[in-house]
N, C-alpha and C positions, 0 to 999 in steps of 0.2 A: 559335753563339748568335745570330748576327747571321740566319740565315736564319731563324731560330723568332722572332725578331724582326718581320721582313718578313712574314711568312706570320701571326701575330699580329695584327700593322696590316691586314695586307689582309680578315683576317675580320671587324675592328671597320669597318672603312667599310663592306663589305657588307653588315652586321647595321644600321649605322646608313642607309643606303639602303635596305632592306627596310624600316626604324623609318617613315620617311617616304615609304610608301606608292612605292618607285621596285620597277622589278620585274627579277627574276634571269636573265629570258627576254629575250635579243635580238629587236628589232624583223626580223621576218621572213615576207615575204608570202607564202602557199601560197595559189596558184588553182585547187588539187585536181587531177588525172590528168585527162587527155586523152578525150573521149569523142564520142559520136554518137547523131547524133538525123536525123530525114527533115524533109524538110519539111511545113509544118503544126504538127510538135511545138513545143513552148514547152523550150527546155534552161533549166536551174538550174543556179547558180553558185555556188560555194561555198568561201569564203574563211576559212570558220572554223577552220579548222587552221595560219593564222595566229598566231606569239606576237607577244609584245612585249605595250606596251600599245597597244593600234590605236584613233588617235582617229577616222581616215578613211576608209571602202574606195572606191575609185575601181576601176572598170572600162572600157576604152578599146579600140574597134577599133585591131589593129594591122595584119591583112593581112585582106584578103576575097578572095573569089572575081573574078576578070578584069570581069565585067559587075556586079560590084558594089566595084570599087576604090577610088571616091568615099569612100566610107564607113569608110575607113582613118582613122584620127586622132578618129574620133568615140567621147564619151564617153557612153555608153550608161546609167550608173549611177553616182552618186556619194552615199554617206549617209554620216551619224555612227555610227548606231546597227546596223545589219543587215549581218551576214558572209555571208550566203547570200540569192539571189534566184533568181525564175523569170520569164523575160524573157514578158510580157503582147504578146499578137495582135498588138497594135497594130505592136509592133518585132520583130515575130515572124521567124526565119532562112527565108528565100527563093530565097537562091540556092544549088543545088547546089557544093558543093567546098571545100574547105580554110577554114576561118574560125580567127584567131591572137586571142586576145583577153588583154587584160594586165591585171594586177589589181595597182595601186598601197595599199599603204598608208603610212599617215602617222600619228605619234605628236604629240601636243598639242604636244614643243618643235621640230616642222616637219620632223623626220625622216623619210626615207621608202624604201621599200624595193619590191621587183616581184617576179612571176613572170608566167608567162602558161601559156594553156591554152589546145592546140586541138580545135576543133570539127570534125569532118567533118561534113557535110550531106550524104543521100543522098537520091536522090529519094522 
C-alpha cells in the first residue's frame, strides 16, 4: 500500500508541474552529428533536437585547426529564439582540418547543458 501511495504522489506533482506549464523532457543539448563541408561553404547548425525547455542556444569554438587556434573559446552565435543557423561569409570556415564546436543551452531558471559537433573542412 505504501508504494501505490508513492507512485500516487509522484503522478500528482507531475500532473501538477505539467499544470504549470514546467515540462516532462530533461534540459538536453543536441548539436546534431558530425559533418563536412570545403571551404567557401557556409555549414548550418542545428540545435533543434534539443529538449527541455531552451531559453538560450549558445554556440562557442572549442578546438580549430593549428593556424587558426586563436579562435578557440570564441562565441560564434548566441540567441533566444533560433535552434538552427547557417554561419554567413563574413565568419565563413577557412581553414582546412578538424573544427570542435559546442552548443550550450540554457533554461530561463540558468540551467545549462552541452554537446558539441565536429566539423571537418576540406579544401
Amino acid at each position: 500500500m505504501h508504494a501505490l501511495n508513492s507512485v500516487l504522489i509522484a503522478g500528482l506533482i507531475l500532473g501538477l508541474l505539467a499544470a504549470c506549464g514546467g515540462s516532462s523532457a530533461p534540459l538536453q543539448a543536441n548539436a546534431g552529428p558530425d559533418f563536412s563541408v570545403n571551404i567557401g561553404e557556409s555549414p548550418t547548425f542545428d540545435g533543434c533536437a534539443s529538449t527541455g525547455e531552451v531559453a538560450n542556444y549558445k554556440w562557442t569554438i572549442v578546438s580549430a585547426p593549428d593556424k587558426m587556434s586563436d579562435d578557440a573559446g570564441k562565441v560564434i552565435r548566441e540567441v533566444d529564439a533560433n535552434c538552427s543557423f547557417t554561419l554567413g561569409a563574413a565568419m565563413g570556415v577557412d581553414e582546412v582540418g578538424p573544427w570542435v564546436i559546442e552548443l550550450e543551452v540554457r533554461d530561463a531558471g540558468g540551467n545549462t547543458n552541452t554537446d558539441q559537433v565536429q566539423v571537418e573542412v576540406g579544401p
